[in-house]
Backbone as a chain_set.jsonl record, in Angstrom:
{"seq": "XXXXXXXXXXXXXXXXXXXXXXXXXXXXXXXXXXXXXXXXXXXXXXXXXXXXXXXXXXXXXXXXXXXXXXXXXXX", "coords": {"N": [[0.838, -1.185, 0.0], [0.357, 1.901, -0.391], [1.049, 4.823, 1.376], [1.639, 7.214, 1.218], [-1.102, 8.31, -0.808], [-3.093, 8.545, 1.219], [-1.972, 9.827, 3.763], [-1.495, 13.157, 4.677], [0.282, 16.045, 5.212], [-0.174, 19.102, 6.569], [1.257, 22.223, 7.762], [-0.814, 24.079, 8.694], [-3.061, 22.951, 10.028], [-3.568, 20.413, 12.912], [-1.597, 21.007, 13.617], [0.597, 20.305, 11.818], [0.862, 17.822, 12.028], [0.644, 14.516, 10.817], [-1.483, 13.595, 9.149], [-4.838, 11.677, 8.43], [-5.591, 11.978, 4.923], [-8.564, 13.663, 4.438], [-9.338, 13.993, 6.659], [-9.283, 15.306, 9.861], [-7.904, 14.065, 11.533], [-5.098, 13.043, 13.566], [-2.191, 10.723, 12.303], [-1.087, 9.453, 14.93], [-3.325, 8.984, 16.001], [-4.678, 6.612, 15.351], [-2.739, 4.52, 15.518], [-2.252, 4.553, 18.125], [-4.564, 3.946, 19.488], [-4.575, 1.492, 18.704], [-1.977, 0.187, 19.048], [-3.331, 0.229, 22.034], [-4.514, -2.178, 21.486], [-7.107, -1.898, 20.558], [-9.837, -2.63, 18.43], [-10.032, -2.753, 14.978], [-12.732, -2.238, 14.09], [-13.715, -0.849, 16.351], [-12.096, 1.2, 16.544], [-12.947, 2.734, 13.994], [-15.7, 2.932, 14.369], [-15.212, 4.541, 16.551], [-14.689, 7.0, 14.78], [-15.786, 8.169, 12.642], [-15.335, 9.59, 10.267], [-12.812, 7.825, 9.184], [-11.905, 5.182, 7.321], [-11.25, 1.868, 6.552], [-9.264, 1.327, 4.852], [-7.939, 3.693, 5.564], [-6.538, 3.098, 8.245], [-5.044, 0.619, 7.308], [-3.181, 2.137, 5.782], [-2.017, 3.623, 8.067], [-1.095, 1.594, 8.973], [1.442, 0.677, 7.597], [2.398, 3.455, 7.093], [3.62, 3.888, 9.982], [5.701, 1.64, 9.675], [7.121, 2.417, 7.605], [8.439, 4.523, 8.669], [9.017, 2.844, 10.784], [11.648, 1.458, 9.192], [13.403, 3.009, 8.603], [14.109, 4.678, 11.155], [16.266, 4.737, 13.876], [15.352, 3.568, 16.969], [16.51, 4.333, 20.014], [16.4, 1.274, 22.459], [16.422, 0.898, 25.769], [18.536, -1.232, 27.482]], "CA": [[0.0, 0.0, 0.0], [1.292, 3.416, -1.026], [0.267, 5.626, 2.465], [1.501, 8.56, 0.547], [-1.986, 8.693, -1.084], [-3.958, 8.247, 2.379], [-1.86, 10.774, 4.486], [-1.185, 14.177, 4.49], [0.945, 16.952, 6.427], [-0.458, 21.032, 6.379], [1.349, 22.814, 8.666], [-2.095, 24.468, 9.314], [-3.528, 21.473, 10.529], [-3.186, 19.806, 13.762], [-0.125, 20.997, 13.667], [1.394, 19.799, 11.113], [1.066, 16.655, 12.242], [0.545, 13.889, 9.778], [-3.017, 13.265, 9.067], [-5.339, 11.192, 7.359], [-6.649, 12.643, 4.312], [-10.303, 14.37, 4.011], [-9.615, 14.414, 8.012], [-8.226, 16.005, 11.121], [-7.225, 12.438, 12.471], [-3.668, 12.568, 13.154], [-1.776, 9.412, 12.141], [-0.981, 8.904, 15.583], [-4.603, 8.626, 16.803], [-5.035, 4.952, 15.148], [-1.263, 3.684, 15.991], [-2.241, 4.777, 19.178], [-5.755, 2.995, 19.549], [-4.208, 0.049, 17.877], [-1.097, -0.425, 20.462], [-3.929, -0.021, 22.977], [-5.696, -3.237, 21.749], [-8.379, -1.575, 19.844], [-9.789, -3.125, 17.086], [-10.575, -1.399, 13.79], [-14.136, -1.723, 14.097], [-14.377, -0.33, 16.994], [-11.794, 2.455, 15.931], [-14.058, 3.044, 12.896], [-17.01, 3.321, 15.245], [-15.01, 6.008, 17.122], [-14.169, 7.798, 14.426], [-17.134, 7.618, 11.731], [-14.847, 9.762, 8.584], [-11.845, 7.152, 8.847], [-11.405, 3.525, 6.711], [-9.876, 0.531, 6.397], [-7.94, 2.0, 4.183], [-6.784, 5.163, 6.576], [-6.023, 2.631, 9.02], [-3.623, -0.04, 6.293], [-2.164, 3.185, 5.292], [-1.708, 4.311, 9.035], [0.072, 1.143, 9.65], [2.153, 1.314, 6.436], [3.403, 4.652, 7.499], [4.774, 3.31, 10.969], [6.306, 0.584, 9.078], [7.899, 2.751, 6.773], [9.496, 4.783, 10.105], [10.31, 1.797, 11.555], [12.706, 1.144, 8.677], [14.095, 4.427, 8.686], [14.739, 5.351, 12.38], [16.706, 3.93, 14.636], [15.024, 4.116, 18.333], [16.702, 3.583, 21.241], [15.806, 0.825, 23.219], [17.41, 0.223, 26.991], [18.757, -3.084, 27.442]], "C": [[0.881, 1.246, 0.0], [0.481, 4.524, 0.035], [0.284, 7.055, 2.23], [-0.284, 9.512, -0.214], [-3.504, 8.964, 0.042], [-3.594, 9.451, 3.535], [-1.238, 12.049, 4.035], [-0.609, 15.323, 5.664], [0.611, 18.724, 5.901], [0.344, 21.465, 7.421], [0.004, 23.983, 9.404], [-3.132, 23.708, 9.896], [-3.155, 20.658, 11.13], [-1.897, 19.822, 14.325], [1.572, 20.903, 13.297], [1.665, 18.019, 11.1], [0.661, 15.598, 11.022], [-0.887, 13.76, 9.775], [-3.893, 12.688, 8.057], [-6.185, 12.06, 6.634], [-8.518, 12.991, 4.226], [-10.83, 14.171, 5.859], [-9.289, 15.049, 8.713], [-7.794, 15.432, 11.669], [-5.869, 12.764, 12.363], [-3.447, 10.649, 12.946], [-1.685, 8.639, 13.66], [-1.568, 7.952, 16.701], [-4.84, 7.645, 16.48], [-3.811, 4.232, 15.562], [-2.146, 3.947, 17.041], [-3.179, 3.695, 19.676], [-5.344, 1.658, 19.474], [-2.846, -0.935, 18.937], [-1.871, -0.401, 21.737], [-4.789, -1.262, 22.899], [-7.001, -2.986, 20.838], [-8.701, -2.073, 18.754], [-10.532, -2.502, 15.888], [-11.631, -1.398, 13.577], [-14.455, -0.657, 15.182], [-13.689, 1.317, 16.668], [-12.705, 3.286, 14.512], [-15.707, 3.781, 13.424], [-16.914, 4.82, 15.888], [-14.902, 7.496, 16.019], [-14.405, 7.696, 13.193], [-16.174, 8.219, 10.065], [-13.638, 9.399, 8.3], [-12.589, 6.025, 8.123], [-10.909, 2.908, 6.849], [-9.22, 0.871, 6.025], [-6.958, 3.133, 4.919], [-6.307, 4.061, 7.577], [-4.85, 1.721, 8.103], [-2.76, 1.295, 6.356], [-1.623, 3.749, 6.749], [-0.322, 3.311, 9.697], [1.243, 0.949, 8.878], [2.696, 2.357, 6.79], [4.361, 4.396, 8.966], [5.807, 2.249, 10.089], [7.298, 1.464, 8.532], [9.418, 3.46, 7.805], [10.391, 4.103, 10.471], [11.634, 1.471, 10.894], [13.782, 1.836, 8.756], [14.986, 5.05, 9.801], [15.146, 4.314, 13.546], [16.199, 4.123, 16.244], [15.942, 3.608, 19.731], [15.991, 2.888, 22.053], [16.808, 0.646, 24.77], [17.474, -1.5, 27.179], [18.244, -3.624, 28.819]], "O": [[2.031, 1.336, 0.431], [-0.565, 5.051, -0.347], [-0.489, 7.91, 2.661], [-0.569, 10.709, -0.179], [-4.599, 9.424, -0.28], [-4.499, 10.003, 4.162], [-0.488, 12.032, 3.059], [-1.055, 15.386, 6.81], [1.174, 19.322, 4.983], [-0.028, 20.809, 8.394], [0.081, 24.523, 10.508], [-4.172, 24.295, 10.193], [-2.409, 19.856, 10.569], [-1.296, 19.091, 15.112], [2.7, 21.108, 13.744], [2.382, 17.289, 10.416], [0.257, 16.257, 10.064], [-1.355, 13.92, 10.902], [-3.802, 13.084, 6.894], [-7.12, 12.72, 7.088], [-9.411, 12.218, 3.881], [-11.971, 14.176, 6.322], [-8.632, 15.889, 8.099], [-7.092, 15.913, 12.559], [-5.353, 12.809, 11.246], [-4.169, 9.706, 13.271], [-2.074, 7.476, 13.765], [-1.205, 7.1, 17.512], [-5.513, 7.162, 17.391], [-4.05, 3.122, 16.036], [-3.191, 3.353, 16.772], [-2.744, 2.673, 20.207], [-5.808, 0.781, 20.202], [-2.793, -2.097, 19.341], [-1.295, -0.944, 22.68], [-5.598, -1.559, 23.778], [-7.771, -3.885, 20.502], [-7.825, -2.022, 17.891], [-11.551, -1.818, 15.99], [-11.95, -0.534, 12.76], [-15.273, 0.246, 15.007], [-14.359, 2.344, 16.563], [-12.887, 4.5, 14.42], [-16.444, 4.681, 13.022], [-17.697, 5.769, 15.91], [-15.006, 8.674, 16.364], [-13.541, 7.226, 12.453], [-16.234, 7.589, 9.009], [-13.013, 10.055, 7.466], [-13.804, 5.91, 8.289], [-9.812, 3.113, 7.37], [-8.17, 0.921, 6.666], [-5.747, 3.344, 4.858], [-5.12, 4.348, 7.733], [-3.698, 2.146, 8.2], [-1.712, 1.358, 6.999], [-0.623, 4.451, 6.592], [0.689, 3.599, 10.338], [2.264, 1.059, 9.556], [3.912, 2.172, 6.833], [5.562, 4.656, 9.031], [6.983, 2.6, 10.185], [8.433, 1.306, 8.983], [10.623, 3.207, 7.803], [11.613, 4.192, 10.585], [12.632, 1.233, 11.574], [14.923, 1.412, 8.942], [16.053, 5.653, 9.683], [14.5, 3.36, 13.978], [16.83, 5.024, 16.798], [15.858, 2.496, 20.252], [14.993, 3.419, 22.539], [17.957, 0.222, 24.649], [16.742, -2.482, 27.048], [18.278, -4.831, 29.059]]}, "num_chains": 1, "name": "protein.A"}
């Protein structure tokens, strides 16, 4: 999946933060949900002008991070 077509960054918007298109959702609000357990219906439920698709593409964009940045972990 190509998340380029799913998210978008305004600096007038949320902050700049990443966000799913034709929303104000940041990206981080479904990672977030999603490392809490949540499951994409019910995220969908919460949050009636996301998709399946904003969510693939939400986890597609961590993914892509993950490749990218190195995080420290403590041993």
């Amino acid at each position: 999946m190509d998340w380029r077509e799913q998210i978008v960054v305004d600096a007038g918007r949320q902050g700049g933060q990443p966000c799913m298109r034709g929303t104000r959702i940041p990206v981080y609000v479904i990672l977030d949900n999603l490392a809490d357990g949540e499951s994409e219906e019910s995220i969908l439920a919460e949050y009636p002008t996301l998709t399946h698709t904003h969510i693939r593409a939400a986890l597609a964009f961590a993914a892509e991070i993950a490749h990218d940045r190195i995080v420290p972990i403590p041993a």
